[in-house]
N, C-alpha and C positions, 0 to 999 in steps of 0.2 A: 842212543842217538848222539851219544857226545855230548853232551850239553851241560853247560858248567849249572852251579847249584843258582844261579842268579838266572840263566838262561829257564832251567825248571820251574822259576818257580812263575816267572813270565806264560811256560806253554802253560803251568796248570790252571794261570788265571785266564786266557785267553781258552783252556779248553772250556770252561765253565758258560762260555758267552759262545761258544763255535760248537755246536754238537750234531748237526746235518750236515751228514753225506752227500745231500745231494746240492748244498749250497755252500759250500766250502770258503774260506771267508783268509781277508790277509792283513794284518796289523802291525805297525811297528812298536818297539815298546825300546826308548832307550836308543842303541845305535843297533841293534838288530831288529828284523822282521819275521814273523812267525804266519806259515800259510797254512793251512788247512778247518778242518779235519780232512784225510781223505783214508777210502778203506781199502784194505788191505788182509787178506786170508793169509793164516800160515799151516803147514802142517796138515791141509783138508781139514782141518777145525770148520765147524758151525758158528762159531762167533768170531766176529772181526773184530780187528785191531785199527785202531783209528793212529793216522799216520801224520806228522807234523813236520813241514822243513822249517827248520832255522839257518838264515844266514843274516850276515854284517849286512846292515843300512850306509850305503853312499846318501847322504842328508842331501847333498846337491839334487843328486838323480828322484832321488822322493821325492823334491821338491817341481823337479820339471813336471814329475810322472802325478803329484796330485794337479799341476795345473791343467794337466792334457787331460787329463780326467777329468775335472772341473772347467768348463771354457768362460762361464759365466764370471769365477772368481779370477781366473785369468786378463778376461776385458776389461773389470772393476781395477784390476792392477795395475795393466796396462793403463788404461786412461789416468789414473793415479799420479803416479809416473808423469805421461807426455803431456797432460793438461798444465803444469807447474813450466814445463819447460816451452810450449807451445806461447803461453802468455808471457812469458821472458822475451822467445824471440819474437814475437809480436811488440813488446813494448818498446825492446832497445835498438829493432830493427825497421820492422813493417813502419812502425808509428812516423819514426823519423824521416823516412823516403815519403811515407805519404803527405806530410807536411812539406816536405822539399817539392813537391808535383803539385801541391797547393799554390804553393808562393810562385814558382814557375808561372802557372796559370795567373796566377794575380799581376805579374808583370806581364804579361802577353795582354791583358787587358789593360796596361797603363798605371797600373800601383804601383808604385814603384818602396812600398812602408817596407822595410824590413823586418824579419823575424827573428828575434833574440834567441829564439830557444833553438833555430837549425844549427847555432854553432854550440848548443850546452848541451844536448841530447843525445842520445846514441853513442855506435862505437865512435872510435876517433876518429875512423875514415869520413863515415857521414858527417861528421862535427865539421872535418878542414872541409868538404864540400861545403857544407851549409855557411861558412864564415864564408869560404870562397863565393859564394852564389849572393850574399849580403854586400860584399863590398863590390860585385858588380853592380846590383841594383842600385845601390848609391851611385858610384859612379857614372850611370846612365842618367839617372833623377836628375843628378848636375849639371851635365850635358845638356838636356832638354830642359834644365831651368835657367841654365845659362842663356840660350837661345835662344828662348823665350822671351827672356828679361830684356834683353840685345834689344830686338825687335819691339817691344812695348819702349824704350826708353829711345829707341830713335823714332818712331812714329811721335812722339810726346814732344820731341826736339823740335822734329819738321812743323809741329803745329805754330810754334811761334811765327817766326820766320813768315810762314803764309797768311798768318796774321795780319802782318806788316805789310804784305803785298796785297791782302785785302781793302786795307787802310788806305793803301797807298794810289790804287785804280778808282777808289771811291772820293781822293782827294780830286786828281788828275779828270776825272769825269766832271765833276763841278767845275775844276777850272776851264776845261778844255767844251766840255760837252758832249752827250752822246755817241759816239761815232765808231764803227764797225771795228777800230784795232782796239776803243778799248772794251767793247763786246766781249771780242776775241781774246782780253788779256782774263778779263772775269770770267769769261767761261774756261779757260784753262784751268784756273785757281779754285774753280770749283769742283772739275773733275780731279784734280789734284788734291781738294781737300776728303772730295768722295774715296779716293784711294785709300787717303792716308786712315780712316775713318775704318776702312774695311781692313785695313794692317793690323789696327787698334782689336779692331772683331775677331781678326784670327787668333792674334795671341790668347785673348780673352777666353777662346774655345779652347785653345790647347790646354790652358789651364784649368778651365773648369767639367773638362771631358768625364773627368773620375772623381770631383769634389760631389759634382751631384746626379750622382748616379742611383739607378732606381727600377725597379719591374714594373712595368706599367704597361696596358692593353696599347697592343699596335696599333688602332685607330685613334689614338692619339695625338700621334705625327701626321696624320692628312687632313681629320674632318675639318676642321677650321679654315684651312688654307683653301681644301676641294671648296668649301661654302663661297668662300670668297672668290677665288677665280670662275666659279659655274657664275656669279652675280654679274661679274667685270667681262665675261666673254657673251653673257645672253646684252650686256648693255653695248657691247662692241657688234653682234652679231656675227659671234661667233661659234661653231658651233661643237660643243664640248660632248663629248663619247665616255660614260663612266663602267668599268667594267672591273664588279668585285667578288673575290670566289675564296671567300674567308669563315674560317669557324672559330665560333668565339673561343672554343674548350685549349685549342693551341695558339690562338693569335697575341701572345706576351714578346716584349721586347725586356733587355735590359740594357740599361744605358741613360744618356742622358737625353730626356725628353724635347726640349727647347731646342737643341743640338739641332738635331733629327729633324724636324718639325721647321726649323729651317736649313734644313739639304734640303727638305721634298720643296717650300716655299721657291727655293731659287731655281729647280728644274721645273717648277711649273709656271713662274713668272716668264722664264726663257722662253718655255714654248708659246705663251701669250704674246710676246713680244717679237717673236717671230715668226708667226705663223700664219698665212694667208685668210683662211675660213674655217679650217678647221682642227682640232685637239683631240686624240686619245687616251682616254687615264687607264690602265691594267694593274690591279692590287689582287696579288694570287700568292695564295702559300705552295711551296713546292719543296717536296723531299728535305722538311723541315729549316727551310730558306722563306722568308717572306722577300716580294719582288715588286719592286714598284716601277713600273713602265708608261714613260711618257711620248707618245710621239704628235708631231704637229705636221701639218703641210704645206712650211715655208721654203724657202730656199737651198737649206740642208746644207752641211758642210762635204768639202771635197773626203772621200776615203783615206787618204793619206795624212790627215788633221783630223780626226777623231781620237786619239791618244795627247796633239797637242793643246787642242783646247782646254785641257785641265790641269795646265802648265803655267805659273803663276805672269799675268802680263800678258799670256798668249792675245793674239787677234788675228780671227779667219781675215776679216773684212776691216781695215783701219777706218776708214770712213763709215761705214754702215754700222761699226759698234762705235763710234765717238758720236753720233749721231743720236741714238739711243743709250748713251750715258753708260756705257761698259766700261770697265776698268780690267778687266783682264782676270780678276779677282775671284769673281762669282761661282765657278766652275771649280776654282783650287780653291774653294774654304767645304763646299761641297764632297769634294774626293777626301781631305782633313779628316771632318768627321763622320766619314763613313767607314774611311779606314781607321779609325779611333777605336768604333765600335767594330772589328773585324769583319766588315761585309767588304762591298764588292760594287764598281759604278762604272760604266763605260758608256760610251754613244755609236751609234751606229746608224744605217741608212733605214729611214721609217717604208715601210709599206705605203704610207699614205705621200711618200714624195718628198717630207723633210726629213728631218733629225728626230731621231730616238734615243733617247736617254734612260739607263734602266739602273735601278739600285738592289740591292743584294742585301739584307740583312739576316743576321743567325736567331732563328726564335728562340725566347727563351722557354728551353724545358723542363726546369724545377722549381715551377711559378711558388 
């Protein structure tokens, strides 16, 4: 067979363990591989010859050729292998995009805290985004602390000042006495202090929209207030419609509760305040939106001023809202914190003949 004395002495040990014909067997030994037995007559002899190939082992190829043979030790390899490298790019990649989709969503909600670790994590690409995505968020924080600030510190200004004209009509009336301009001067200076008062409120929301925020049951925000206007509309005789189509298992808010609780306070005061005989209250979860719908059967505003009455100052009726003590305010601190908490508030024309006002809030669904 050709076989050097090293190759020999390989077949005699592999013929000792190979000796069926009919199971013929293939081993390597070394950098060769040795296949057999297989039989073979010579001469029309009665006894066969048992027949043996030898050739050179490609180590590579043996290598492929036992894994294709084995698939089990193949997948154990495999996973071996991609599991080390799966968790690499999971940590230095997945990880740090997911935390950047975090902090996004945390500013979408008003956080505006930055995260240290978007600009130290990952490759460097993610790193200059996430520094970049940090000094925006401050920068915005500033912006709306700025404006903020503005507005709390000139509301606090104007309070003096009207102080002093407080003083000074309550001087004036003693001297003078009673009489309809200085009515008129006091009643100004009071709806001017009521403004100032509600300037003082907005800022105070803006600021505390995301200090105290919290998961809490949507019934929340109305029972209180419903308690209190069904009281004040049965003593007006007025007649109040409640309509509620809520499950406990999904009705979760996040946000700030007091917020909330006064939006729904100031569209249900509205509709009291302007509504002939009668009120509709509609509280329905819909396609994972909570809806809170209020319509009355007063007067109703024109279609063309349902967008502006929630513009800060707005007034449908100059006389009919200084009458009932509006400041223009009520409606834009309303829109404020609804859009704070990403919902949704508009008015529209009631079924019942006046104004419908409806609120949009996102439940929350990872109570």
């Amino acid at each position: 067979m050709g076989a050097f004395s090293e190759e020999k002495t390989f077949i005699e040990h592999f013929a000792e363990t190979a000796n069926n014909f009919s199971q013929p067997m293939r081993k390597n030994f070394a950098n060769i591989q040795i296949a057999g037995p297989f039989q073979v007559y010579v001469d029309n002899l009665d006894k066969p010859f048992s027949l043996f190939f030898v050739s050179h082992a490609n180590p590579t190829q043996e290598i492929l050729r036992y894994m294709i043979d084995n698939p089990l030790i193949l997948l154990i390899l495999t996973l071996s292998i991609t599991t080390p490298l799966l968790w690499w790019f999971t940590y230095t990649v997945v990880k740090p995009i997911s935390r950047l989709q975090k902090a996004a969503n945390s500013v979408a909600l008003g956080n505006f805290k930055i995260d240290p670790q978007l600009s130290q994590n990952g490759p460097l690409e993610l790193r200059q985004v996430g520094q970049s995505f940090n000094r925006m968020a401050t920068a915005i924080n500033g912006l709306i602390s700025n404006q903020q600030n503005l507005l709390s510190s000139i509301s606090h200004e104007m309070k003096t000042p009207l102080t002093r004209l407080q003083l000074a009509a309550a001087l004036l009336r003693h001297q003078t006495g009673n009489n309809s301009a200085i009515q008129r001067i006091e009643k100004e200076i009071t709806r001017m202090d009521k403004m100032i008062n509600e300037l003082l409120l907005l800022s105070r929301q803006q600021m505390n929209t995301q200090t105290k925020r919290s998961i809490f049951p949507a019934e929340k925000i109305w029972h209180g207030v419903v308690q209190d206007a069904v009281f004040e509309a049965k003593q007006r005789h007025i007649e109040f419609e409640q309509n509620f189509q809520l499950s406990d298992s999904n009705s979760f808010l996040n946000g700030n509760p007091e917020l909330l609780q006064s939006a729904v306070e100031n569209i249900v005061r509205n509709a009291l305040k302007y509504t002939k005989s009668k009120i509709r209250l509609n509280i329905f979860v819909q396609e994972e939106t909570l809806k809170i719908r209020i319509d009355d059967n007063g007067l109703g505003v024109p279609p063309d001023e349902f967008e502006k009455i929630f513009q800060p100052f707005y007034r449908v009726d100059e006389a009919r809202t200084r009458s009932t003590g509006g400041t223009g305010l009520g409606l834009t601190i309303v829109l404020n914190i609804i859009k704070e908490h990403q919902g949704k508030v508009w008015a529209e024309q009631s079924e019942l003949g006046g104004l419908a006002v409806t609120i949009e809030l996102p439940i929350w669904l990872n109570k």
